[in-house]
Structure formats: structure tokens, C-alpha cells
C-alpha positions in Angstrom: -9.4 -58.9 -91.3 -11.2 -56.3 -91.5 -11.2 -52.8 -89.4 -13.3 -51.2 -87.7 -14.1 -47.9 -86.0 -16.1 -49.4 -83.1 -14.2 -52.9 -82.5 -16.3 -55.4 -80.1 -14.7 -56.7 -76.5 -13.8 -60.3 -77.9 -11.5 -58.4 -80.5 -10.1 -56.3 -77.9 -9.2 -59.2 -76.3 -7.5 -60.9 -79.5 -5.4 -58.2 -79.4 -4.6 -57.6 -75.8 -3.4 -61.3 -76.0 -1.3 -61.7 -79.2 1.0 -58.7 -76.9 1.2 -61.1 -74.3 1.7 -63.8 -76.8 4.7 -61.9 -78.7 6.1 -60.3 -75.7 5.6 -62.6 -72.6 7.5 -60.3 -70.2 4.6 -58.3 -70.3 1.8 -60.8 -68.5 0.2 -59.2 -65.4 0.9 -61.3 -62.5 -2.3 -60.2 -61.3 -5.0 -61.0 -63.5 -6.6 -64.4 -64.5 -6.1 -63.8 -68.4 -2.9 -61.7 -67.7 -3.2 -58.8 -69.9 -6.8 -56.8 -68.5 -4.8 -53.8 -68.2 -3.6 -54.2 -71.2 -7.0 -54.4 -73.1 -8.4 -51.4 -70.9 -5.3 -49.3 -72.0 -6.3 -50.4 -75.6 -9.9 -49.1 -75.1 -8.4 -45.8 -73.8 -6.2 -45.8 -76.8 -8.9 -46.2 -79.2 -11.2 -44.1 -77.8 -8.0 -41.3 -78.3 -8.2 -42.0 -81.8 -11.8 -42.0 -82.2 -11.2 -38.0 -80.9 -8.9 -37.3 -83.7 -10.7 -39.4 -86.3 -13.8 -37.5 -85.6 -12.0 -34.1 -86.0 -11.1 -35.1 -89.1 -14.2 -35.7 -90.6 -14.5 -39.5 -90.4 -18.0 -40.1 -91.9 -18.3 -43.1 -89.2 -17.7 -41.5 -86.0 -18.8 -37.9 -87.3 -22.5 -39.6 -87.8 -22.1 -40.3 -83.8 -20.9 -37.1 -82.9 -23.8 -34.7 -80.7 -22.4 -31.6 -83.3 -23.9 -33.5 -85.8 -27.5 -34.4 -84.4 -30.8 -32.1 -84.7 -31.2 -29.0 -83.2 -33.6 -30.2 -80.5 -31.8 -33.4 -80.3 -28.6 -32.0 -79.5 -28.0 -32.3 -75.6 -25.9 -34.1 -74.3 -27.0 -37.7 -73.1 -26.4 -37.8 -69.7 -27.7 -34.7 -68.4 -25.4 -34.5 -65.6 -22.8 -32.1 -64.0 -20.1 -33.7 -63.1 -18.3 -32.2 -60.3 -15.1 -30.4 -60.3 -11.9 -30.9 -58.3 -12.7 -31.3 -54.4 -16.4 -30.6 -54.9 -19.6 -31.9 -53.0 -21.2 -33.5 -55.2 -23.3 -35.5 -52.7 -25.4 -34.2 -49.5 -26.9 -36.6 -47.5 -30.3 -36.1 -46.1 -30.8 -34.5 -43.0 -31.7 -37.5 -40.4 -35.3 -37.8 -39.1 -36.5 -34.9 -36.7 -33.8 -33.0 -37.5 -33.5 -30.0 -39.6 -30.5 -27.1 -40.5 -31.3 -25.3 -37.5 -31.6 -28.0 -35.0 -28.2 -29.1 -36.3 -26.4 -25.9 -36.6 -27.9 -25.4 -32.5 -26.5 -29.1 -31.5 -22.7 -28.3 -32.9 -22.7 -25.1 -31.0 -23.8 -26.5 -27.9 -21.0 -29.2 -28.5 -18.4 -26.4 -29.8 -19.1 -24.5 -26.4 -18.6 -28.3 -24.0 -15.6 -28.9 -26.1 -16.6 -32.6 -27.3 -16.2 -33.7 -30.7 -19.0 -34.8 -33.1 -17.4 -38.2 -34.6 
């Protein structure tokens, strides 16, 4: 056997069930194959280890690693904020006709009748 920094799903699933196999307590009720969690928790795991690995100076993971790219390649690859904690990080469009004003007018004409806007 041979290992790997970057092992493929069909390994991941090897392992996943050789724990089921050894230790048959631990089968998910749940699940068709009975141990998905298990192999996600795996993937978490190795991704954990691909962390410390590439602190360390693992030539394989290190290669990977955006500190190590190009000056003008070295953004990240998805260039997207991802919103904090209780952030908007969706606004719908307005609907059609309608615009900030019109709206802000409407919920103080209903503030003032006292109905609700559901």
C-alpha cells in the first residue's frame, strides 16, 4: 500500500469500512453503506493534517499552497467574501415598480394603520 497526501474517495471508502468491519457497533443506522459519517469525518481529519503537513514543509502539499505560487498568481481562488457571523450576505432585488423609497413610504403608511407586512 502505498500513501498518499491526496487519497481518492474509493480509498476513503476502504477505510471508512474496515472501522465498521473491525468495530461493528459503530454502523450508522442511517445510511445505506453505514459508515458516510464516518468517511466525511475522515476527510475532515485529513484535511487537518494536510494543515500541519504543509506547515511543516511537506514538498507535496507545500507545491499546492497559494504562499508558494507567483506573485501575480497569488490570490486566492474563489474570490469571494464569505460573510461573518449573522451577516447579510444576500439582498434580494427590489420587486418590479418598486424602488427604496416607494418601499420605505408603503411600511410607514402600514407602521401608522398598525397592520403587519408578512
Amino acid at each position: 500500500m502505498r500513501y498518499t497526501a491526496y487519497p481518492l474517495n474509493a480509498q476513503f471508502d476502504d477505510v471508512a469500512e474496515a472501522v465498521i468491519v473491525k468495530h461493528p457497533c459503530l454502523k450508522e443506522q442511517g445510511s445505506v453503506p453505514g459508515f458516510r459519517s464516518w468517511k466525511i469525518s475522515l476527510k475532515h481529519k485529513m484535511g487537518n493534517y494536510h494543515t500541519k503537513l504543509r506547515s511543516m514543509g511537506c514538498p507535496e502539499l507545500s507545491i499546492n499552497s497559494i504562499k508558494n505560487r507567483q506573485r501575480d498568481k497569488c490570490t486566492s481562488p474563489n474570490q469571494v467574501k464569505k460573510p461573518r457571523r449573522a451577516e447579510v450576505s444576500f439582498c434580494p432585488d427590489y420587486p418590479a415598480g418598486e424602488t427604496t423609497e416607494s418601499l420605505k413610504k408603503e411600511r410607514y403608511l402600514r407602521s401608522r394603520k398598525g397592520t403587519t407586512i408578512r
